[in-house]
C-alpha positions as CSV (number, residue, x, y, z in Angstrom):
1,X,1.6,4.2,14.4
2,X,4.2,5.6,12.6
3,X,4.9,8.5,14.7
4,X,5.2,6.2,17.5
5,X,7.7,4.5,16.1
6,X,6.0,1.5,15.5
7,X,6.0,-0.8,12.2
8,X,3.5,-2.8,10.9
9,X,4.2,-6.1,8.4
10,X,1.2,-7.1,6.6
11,X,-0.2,-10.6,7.4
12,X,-1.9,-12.8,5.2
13,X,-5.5,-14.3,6.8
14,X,-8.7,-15.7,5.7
15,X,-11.3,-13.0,5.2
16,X,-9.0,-9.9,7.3
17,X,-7.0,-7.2,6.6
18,X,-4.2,-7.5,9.1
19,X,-0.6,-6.4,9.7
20,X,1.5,-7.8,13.1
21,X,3.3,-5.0,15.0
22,X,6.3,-5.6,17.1
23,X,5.7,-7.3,20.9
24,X,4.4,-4.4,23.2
25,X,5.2,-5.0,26.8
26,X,4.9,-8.8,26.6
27,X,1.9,-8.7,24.2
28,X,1.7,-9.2,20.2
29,X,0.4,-6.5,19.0
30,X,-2.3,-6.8,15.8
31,X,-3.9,-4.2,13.7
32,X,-7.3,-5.5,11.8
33,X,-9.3,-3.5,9.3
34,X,-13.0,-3.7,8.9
35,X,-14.8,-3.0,5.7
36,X,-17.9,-0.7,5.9
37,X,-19.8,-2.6,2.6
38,X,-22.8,-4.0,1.8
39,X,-23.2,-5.4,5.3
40,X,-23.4,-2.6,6.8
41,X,-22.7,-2.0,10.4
42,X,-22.5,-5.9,10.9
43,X,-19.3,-5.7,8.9
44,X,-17.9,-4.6,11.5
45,X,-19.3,-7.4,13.9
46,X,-18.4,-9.9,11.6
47,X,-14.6,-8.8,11.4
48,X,-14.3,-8.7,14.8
49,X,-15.9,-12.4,15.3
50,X,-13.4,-13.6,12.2
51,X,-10.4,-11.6,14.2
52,X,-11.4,-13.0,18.0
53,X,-11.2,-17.1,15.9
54,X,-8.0,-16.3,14.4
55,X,-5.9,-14.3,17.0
56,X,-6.9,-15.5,20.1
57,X,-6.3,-12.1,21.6
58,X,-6.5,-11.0,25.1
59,X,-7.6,-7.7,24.7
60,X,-9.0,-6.0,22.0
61,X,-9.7,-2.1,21.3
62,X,-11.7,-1.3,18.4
63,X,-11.7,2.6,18.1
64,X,-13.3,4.5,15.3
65,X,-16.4,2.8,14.6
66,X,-18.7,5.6,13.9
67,X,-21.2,3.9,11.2
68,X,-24.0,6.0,11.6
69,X,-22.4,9.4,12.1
70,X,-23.8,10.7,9.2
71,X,-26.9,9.2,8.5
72,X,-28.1,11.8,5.4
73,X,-24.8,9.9,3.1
């Protein structure tokens, strides 16, 4: 994000780890963090649900969910 320029400010929310980026051709912009933990790969699920209630958003990308990749760790 950074080498695009674009800053994050972290946000304060009930169970997510999430910063608001600047407005992005008409659109908030939100970054949300999942935790891979004792959950598991429904951590990930479970984040997303929490995220969807709180922000409403009209899109959503979720890149980098690779639980799994490595199954021997």
């Amino acid at each position: 994000m950074k080498l695009k320029g674009i800053h994050l400010l972290p946000q304060t929310l009930p169970r997510l780890s999430a910063w608001r980026g600047q407005e992005f051709n008409g659109f908030e912009m939100w970054v949300v963090r999942t935790e891979m933990a004792s959950s598991g790969k429904d951590g990930a699920a479970l984040t997303t649900n929490d995220a969807i209630k709180q922000l409403s958003p009209d899109y959503m990308i979720m890149p980098g969910i690779a639980f799994g990749l490595k199954p021997e760790k």
